[in-house]
C-alpha positions as CSV (number, residue, x, y, z in Angstrom):
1,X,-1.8,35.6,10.3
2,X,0.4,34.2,13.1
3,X,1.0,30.9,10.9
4,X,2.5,33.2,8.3
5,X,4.9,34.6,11.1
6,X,5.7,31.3,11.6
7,X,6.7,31.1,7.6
8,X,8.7,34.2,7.4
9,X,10.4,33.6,10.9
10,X,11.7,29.7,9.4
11,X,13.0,31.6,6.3
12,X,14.6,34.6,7.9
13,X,16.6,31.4,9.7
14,X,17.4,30.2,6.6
15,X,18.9,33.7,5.3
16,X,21.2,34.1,8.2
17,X,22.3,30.8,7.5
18,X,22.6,31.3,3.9
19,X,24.9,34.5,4.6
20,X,27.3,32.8,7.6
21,X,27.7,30.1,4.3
22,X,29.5,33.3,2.7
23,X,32.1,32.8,4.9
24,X,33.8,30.3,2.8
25,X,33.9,32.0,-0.4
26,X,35.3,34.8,1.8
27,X,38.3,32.6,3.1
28,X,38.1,31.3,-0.7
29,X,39.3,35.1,-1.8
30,X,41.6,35.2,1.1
31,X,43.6,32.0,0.0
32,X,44.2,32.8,-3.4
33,X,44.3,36.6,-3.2
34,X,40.5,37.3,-5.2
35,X,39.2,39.3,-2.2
36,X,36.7,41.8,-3.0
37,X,33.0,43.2,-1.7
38,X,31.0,40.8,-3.1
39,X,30.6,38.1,-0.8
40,X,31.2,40.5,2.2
41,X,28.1,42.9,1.0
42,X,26.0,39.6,-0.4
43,X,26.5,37.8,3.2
44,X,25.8,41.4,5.4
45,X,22.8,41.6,3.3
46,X,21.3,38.1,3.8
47,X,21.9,37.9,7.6
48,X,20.3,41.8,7.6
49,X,17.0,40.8,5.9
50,X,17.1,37.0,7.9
51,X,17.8,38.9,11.3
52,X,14.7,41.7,10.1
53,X,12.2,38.2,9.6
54,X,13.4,36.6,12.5
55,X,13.0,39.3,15.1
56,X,9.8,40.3,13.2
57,X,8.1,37.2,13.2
58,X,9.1,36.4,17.6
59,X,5.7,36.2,18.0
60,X,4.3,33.6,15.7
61,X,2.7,30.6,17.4
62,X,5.0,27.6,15.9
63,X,2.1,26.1,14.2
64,X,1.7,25.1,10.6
65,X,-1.1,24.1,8.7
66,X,-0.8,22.3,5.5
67,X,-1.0,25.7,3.0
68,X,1.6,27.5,4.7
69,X,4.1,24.5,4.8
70,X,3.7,24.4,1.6
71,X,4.1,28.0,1.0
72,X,7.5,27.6,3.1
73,X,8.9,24.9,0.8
74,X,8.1,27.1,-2.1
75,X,9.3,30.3,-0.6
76,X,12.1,28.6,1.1
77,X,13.5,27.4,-2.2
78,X,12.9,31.0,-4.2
79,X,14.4,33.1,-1.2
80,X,17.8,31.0,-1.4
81,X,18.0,31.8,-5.2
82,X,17.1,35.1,-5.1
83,X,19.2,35.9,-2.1
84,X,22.4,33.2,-3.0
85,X,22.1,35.6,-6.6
86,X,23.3,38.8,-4.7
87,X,27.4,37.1,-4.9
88,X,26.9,36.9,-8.9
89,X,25.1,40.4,-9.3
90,X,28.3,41.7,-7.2
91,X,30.8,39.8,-8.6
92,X,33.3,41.3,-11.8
93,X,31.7,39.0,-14.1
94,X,29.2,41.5,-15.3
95,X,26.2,39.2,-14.9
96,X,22.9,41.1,-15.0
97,X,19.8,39.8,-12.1
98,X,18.7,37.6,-14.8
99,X,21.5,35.8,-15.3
100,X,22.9,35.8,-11.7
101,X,19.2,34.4,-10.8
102,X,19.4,31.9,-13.2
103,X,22.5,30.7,-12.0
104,X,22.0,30.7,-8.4
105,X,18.5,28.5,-9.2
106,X,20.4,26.0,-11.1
107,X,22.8,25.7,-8.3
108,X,20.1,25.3,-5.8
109,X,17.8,23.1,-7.6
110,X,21.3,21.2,-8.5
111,X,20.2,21.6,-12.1
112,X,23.9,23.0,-12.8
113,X,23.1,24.4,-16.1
114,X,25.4,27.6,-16.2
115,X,25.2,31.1,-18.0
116,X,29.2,31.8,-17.5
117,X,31.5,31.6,-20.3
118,X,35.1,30.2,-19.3
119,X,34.2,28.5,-16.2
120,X,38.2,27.8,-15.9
121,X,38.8,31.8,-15.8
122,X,35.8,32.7,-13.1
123,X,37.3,33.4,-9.9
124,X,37.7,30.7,-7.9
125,X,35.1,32.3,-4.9
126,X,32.8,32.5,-7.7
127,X,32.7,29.0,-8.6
128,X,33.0,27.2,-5.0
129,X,30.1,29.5,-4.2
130,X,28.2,27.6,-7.4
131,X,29.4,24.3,-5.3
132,X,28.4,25.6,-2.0
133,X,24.6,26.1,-3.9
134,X,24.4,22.5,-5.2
135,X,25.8,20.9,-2.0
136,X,22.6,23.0,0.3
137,X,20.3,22.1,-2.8
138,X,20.7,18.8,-2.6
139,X,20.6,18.1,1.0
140,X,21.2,21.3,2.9
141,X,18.2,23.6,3.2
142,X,15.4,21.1,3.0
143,X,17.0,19.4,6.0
144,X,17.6,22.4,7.8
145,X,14.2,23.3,7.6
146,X,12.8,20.0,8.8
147,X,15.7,19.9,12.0
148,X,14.5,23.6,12.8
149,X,11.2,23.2,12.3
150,X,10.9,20.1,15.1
151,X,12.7,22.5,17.6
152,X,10.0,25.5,17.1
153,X,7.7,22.6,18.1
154,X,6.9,22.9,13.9
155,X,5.1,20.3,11.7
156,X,8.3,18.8,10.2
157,X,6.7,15.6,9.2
158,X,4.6,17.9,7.1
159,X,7.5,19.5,5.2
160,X,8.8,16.1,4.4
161,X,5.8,15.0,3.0
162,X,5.9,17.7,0.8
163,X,9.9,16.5,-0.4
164,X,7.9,13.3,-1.9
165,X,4.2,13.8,-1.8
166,X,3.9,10.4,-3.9
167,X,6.2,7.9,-2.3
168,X,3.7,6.0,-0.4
169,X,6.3,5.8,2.2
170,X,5.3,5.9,5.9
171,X,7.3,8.7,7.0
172,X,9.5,7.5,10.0
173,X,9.7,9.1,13.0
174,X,12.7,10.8,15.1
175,X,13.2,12.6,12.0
176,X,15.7,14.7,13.7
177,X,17.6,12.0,14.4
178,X,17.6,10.3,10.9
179,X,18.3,13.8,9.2
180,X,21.6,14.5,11.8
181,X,22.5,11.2,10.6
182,X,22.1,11.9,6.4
183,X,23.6,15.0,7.4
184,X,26.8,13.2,8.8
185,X,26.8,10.5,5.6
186,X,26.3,13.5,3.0
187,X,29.6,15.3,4.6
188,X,31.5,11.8,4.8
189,X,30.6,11.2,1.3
190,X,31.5,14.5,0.2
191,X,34.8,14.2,2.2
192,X,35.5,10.4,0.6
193,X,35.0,12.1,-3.0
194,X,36.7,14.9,-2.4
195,X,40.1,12.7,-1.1
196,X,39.6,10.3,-3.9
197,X,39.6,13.1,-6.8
198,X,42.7,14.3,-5.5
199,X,44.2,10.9,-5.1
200,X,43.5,10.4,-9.0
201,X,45.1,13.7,-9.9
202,X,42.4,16.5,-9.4
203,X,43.7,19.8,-7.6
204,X,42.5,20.4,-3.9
205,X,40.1,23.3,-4.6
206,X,38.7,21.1,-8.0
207,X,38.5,18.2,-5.9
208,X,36.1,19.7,-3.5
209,X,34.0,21.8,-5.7
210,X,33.7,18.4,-7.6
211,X,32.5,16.7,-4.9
212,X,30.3,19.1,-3.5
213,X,28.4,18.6,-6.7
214,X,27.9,15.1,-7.2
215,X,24.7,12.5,-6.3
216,X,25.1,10.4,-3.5
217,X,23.4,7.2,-5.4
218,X,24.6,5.4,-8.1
219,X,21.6,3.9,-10.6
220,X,23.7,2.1,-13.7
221,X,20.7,1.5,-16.8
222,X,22.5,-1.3,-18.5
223,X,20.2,-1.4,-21.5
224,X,21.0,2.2,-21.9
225,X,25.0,1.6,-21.6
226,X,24.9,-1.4,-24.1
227,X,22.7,-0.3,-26.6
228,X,24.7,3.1,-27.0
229,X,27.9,1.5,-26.9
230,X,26.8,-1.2,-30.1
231,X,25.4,1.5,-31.6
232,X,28.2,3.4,-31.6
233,X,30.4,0.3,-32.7
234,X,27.9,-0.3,-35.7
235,X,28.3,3.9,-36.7
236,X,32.0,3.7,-35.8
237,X,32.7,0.7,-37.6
238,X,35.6,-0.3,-35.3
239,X,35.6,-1.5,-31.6
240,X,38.8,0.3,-30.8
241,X,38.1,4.0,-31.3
242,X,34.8,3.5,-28.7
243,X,35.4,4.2,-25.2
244,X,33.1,2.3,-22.6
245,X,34.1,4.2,-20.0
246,X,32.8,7.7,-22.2
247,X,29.4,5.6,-22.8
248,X,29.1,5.0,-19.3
249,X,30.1,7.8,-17.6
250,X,27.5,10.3,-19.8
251,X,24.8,7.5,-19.8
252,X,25.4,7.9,-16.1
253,X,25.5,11.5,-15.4
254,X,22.3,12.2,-17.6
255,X,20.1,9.7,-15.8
256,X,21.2,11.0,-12.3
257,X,21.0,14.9,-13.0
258,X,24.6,15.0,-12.1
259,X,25.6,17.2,-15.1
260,X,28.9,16.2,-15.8
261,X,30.3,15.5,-19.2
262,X,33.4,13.9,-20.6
263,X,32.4,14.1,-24.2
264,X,30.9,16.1,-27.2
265,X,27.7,13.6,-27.3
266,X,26.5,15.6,-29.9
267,X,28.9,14.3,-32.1
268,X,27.5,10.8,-31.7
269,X,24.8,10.8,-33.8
270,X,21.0,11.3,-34.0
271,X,20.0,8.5,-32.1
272,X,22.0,9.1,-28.7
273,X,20.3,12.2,-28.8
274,X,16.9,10.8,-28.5
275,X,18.2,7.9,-25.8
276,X,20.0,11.2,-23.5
277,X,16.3,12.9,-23.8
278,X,14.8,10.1,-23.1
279,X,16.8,9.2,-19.8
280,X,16.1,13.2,-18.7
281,X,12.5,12.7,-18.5
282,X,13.2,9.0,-16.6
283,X,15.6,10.2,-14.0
284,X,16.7,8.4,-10.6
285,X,15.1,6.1,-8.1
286,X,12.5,6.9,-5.4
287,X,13.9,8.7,-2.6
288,X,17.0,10.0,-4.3
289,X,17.7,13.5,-4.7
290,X,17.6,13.5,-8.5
291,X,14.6,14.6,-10.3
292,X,12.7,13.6,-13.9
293,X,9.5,11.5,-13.2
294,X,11.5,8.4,-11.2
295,X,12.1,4.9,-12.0
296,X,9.0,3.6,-9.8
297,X,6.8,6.0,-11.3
298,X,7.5,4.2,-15.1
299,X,7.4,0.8,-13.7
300,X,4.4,1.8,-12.1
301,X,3.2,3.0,-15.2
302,X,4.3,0.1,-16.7
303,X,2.3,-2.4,-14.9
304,X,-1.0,-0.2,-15.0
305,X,-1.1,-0.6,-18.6
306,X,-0.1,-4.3,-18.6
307,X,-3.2,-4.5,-16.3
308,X,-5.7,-2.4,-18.7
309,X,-4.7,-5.0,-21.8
310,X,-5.3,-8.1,-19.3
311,X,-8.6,-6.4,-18.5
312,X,-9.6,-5.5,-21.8
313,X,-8.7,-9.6,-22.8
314,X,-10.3,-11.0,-19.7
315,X,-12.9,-8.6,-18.7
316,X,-14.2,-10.4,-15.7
317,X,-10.6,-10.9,-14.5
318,X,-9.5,-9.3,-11.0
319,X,-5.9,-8.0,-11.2
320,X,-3.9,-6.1,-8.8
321,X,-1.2,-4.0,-9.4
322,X,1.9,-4.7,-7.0
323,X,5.0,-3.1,-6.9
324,X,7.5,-5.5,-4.8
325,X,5.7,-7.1,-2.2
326,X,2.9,-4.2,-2.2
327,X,-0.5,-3.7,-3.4
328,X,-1.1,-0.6,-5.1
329,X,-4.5,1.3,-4.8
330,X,-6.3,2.9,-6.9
331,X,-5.6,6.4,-5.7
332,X,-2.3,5.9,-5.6
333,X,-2.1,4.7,-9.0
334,X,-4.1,8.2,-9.9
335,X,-1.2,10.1,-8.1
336,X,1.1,8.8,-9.9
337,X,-0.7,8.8,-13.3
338,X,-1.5,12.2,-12.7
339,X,1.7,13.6,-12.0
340,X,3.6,11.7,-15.3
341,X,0.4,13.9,-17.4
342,X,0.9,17.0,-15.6
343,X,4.8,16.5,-15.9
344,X,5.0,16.2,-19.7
345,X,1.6,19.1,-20.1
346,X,4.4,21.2,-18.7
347,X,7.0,20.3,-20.5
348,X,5.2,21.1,-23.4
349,X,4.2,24.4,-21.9
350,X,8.1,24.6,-21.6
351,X,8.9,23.7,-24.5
352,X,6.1,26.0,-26.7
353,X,7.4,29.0,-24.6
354,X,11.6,28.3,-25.4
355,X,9.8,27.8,-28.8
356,X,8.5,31.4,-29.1
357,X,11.5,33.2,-28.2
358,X,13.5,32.3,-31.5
359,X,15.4,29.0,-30.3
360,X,15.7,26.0,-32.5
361,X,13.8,22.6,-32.3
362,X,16.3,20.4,-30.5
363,X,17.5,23.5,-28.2
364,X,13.8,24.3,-26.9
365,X,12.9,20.9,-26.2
366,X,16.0,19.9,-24.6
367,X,16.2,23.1,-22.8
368,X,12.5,22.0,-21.2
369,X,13.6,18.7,-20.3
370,X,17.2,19.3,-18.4
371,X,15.1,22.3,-16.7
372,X,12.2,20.6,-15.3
373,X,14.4,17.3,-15.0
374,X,17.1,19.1,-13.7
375,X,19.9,17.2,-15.3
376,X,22.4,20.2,-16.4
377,X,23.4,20.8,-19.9
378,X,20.8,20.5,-23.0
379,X,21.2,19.0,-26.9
380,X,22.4,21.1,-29.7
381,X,25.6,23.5,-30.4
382,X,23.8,26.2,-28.1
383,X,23.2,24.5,-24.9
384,X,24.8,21.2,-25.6
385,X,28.0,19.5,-23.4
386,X,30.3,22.2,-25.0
387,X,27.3,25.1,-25.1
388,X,26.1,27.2,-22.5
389,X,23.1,29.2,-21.6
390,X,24.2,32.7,-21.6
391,X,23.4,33.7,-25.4
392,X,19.8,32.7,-24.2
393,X,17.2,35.5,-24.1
394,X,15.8,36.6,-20.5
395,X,12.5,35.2,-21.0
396,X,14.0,31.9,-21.9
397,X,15.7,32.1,-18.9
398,X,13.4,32.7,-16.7
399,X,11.0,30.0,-18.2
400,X,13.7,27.8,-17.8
401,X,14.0,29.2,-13.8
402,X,10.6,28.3,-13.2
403,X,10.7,24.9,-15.1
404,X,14.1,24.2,-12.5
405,X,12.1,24.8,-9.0
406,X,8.9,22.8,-10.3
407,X,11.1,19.9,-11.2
408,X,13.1,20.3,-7.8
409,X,9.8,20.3,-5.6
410,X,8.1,18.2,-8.0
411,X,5.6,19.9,-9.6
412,X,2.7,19.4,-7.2
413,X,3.9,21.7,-4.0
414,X,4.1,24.1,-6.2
415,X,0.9,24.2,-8.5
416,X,-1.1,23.6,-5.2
417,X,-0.7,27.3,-4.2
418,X,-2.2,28.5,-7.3
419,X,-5.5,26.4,-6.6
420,X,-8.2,28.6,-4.3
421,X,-9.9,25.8,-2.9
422,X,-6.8,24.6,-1.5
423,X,-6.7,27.3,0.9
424,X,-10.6,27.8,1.8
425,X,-10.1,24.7,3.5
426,X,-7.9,26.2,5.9
């Protein structure tokens, strides 16, 4: 029992430190005259039920097996929506819990799919708040987790682990030090974006919501970029009503999970409909913070079949699958095979369940994908780049929810809890 005090003292931490975060929204309302209760009563409420774990939990013996890090990671990440919900559910925009829960797990998971209708005309607390969500979901609550955890003598190494259970990586150590350090790059680069959208004619408060929001890795596909573009020029007919930079920009956004969107893409055609989906379930590079199954995972892939055809042509032949300089086992290769099987089972699952609740072909299966790869907006007139997801049922939404935090923790730290064996051995 005492490694589960050890649990809910780490995430009352994270509440009260979820509710001092309030404070900006708070100054938000002050500087352009929107104050009301809701960020007030949200934040006295978070920093209540953190201070109730906290002091509950004194006791625990600041150990950690396996399980309950796990557990942590998972609870950690459902705590913040639930609680970083309570500013929506008090907030004039007359959002019920599903919706406000729906929106604060696609801030946190940095999905940034949204349920609000005329983002322009929300109040302004409202949407740095949905900034202020991203920004800890991409960096923030993971890494505060792993500093505190070091400090309450806490297996850190462990949660990190968990953040990319397939990597292969040797996990380094001082990971205080390395994590004070990404914590210092994230703000510089979200500083740096900030100045420079204001410098190309953003507004200060756009400028840093903007910024707040975006991926700190840039991962150009330029197969993707030039394909789309000639297609486009074959469709179009002309050279001169195609802009590159439109191609680019989306192609971009898509494959990172950023979210953003310059233009209808719906209106493009069939085919850059399939290429978008298609870059959703691909995603960004090992070790980034976006999602979707990862670069190395399909060049892994990749190779493994390249291997079974060489096999099946010489089959006394020895080959060995290397990625760089690297030799790649055979349980490794499992992981990783494993995970791309149990990624598109579920996004199947996903898809079936969007399926049953009345939506359309292209809506339900996009919807599963930009969930579980958490890339933002969907295909279609509903949830497309000019749609949103409020006319969505509450089941939808909540399927979509739970597709969101699997693809943020990556499937795996999440199913584990659901297996009994798992936790006979502890």
């Amino acid at each position: 029992m005492s490694n589960y005090k050890t649990v809910f003292f780490t995430l009352g931490i994270l509440q009260i430190i979820l509710g001092l975060f309030m404070i900006f929204p708070i100054i938000i309302q002050f500087t352009f005259n929107e104050l009301d209760s809701s960020f007030i009563s949200a934040g006295i409420i978070c920093v209540i039920f953190g201070m109730l774990f906290f002091f509950s939990n004194l006791d625990h013996d600041k150990k950690l097996f396996l399980p309950h890090t796990f557990l942590l990671t998972a609870l950690s990440w459902i705590s913040i929506a639930i609680f970083g919900s309570l500013p929506f559910i008090f907030s004039n925009l007359d959002l019920s819990f599903t919706d406000s829960f729906f929106e604060s797990m696609s801030g946190i998971t940095t999905t940034g799919s949204t349920v609000i209708t005329n983002l322009n005309e929300a109040p302004k607390a409202i949407l740095f708040w949905r900034a202020i969500l991203q920004w800890l979901g991409g960096i923030g609550i993971i890494v505060m987790a792993i500093t505190l955890m070091p400090i309450m003598n806490v297996g850190g190494m462990q949660l990190l682990k968990i953040s990319d259970v397939h990597t292969g990586e040797k996990i380094l150590p001082k990971s205080k030090e390395i994590i004070i350090r990404l914590i210092i790059i994230y703000l510089f680069l979200t500083i740096t974006c900030a100045f420079f959208y204001k410098i190309f004619g953003m507004g200060y408060f756009d400028s840093l919501t903007h910024s707040m929001t975006i991926k700190t890795f840039i991962k150009i596909i330029i197969f993707s970029i030039l394909l789309l573009f000639l297609y486009l020029i074959i469709k179009k007919g002309s050279f001169v009503e195609i802009s590159l930079r439109s191609v680019y920009f989306n192609v971009i956004s898509i494959l990172t999970g950023t979210g953003y969107v310059t233009k209808d893409f719906d209106q493009w055609g069939n085919f850059p409909l399939v290429l978008f989906l298609i870059l959703m379930f691909i995603g960004g590079c090992a070790g980034s913070t976006a999602c979707g199954i990862k670069i190395f995972r399909v060049q892994l892939l990749y190779f493994f079949v390249i291997n079974q055809l060489k096999k099946a042509i010489y089959p006394k032949g020895v080959f060995v699958i290397k990625y760089g300089k690297n030799n790649i086992n055979d349980k490794f290769m499992a992981s990783v095979i494993s995970f791309i099987y149990l990624y598109i089972i579920i996004f199947f699952i996903l898809t079936s369940i969007l399926s049953l609740t009345g939506l359309d072909f292209i809506t339900a299966i996009s919807g599963a994908a930009t969930s579980i790869s958490n890339v933002g907006p969907g295909l279609g007139e509903i949830i497309g780049p000019n749609g949103n997801f409020s006319t969505l049922s509450n089941p939808s939404k909540w399927a979509l929810s739970a597709g969101m935090i699997l693809g943020r923790l990556e499937l795996f730290a999440i199913l584990v809890l659901f297996i009994p064996s798992f936790w006979r051995k502890f």
